[in-house]
C-alpha positions as CSV (number, residue, x, y, z in Angstrom):
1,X,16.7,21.7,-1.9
2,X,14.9,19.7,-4.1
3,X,15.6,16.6,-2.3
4,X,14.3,18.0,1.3
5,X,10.9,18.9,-0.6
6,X,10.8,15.3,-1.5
7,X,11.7,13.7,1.7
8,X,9.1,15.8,3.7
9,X,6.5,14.8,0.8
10,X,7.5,11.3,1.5
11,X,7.1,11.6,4.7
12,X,3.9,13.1,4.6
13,X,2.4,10.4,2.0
14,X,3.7,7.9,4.2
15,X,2.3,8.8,7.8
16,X,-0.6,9.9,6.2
17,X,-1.1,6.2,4.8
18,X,-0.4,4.7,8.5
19,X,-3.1,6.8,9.6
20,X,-5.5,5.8,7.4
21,X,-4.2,2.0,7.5
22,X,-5.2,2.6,11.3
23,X,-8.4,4.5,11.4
24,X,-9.9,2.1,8.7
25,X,-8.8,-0.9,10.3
26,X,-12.1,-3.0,10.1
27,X,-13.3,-2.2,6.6
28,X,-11.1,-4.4,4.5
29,X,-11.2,-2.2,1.4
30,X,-10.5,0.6,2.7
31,X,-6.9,-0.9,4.1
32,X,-5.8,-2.5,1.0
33,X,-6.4,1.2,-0.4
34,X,-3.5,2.4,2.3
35,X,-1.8,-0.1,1.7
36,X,-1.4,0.5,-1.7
37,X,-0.3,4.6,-1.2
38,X,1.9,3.4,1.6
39,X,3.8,1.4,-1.4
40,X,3.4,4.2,-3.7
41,X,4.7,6.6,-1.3
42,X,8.0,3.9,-0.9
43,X,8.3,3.4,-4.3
44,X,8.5,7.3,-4.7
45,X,11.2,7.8,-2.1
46,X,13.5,4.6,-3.6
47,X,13.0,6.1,-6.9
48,X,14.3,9.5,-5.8
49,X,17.2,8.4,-4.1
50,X,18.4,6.0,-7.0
51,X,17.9,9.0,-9.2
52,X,19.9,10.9,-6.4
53,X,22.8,7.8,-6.7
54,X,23.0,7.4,-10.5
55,X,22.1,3.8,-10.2
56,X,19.8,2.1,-12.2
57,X,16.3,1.7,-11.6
58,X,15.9,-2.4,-11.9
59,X,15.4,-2.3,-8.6
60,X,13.0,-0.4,-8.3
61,X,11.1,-2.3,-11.3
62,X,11.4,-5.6,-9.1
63,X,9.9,-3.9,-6.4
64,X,7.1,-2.4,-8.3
65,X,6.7,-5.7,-9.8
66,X,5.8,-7.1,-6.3
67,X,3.9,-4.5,-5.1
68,X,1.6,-5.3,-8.3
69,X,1.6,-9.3,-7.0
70,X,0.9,-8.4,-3.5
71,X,-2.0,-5.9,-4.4
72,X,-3.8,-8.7,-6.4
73,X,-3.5,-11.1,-3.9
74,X,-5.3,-8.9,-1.8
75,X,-8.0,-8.3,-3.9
76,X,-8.5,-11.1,-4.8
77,X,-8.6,-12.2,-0.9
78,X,-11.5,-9.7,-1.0
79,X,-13.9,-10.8,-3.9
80,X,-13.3,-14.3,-2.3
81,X,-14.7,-12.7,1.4
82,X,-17.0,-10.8,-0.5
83,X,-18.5,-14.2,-2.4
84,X,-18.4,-15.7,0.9
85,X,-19.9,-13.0,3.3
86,X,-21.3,-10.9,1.3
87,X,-19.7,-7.1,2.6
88,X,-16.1,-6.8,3.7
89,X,-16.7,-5.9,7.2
90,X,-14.7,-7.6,9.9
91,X,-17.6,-7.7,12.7
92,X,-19.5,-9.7,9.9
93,X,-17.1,-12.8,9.7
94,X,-18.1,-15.5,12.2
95,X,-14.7,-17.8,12.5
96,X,-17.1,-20.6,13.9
97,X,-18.8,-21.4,10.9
């Protein structure tokens, strides 16, 4: 019972995440934030269904380990655009300069 609680949290965390991810498509901020509770929300269901399994949970540290790499590239993509444009709006960014 405890499991099918989970799953539908899940479930909600994560389609709630892909519609946020979608709504906020041109404010870059804003994305990396989904982003990042899409990942949370798939590092909680892997870490209820190793607990589910028995199995030990070094996967799950290698995956939270590049979720933590992945989420300071991308911020660190933003101060750069941020230096560069000066906001983190897409309609700002002119590719032909």
């Amino acid at each position: 019972m405890i499991y099918v609680l989970n799953s539908m949290i899940f479930i909600f965390m994560f389609f709630s995440g892909l519609m946020a991810f979608s709504s906020k498509r041109k404010h870059l901020l804003l994305m990396l934030l989904s982003l990042e509770f899409i990942i949370l929300a798939l590092y909680m269901l892997m870490f209820m269904y190793l607990s589910m399994l028995d199995y030990e949970f070094y996967f799950s540290l290698m995956f939270i380990t590049f979720c933590v790499c992945e989420s300071v590239l991308g911020l660190s993509i933003l101060v750069s655009l941020i230096r560069t444009h000066g906001n983190d709006f897409y309609f700002s960014m002119n590719l032909l300069c």
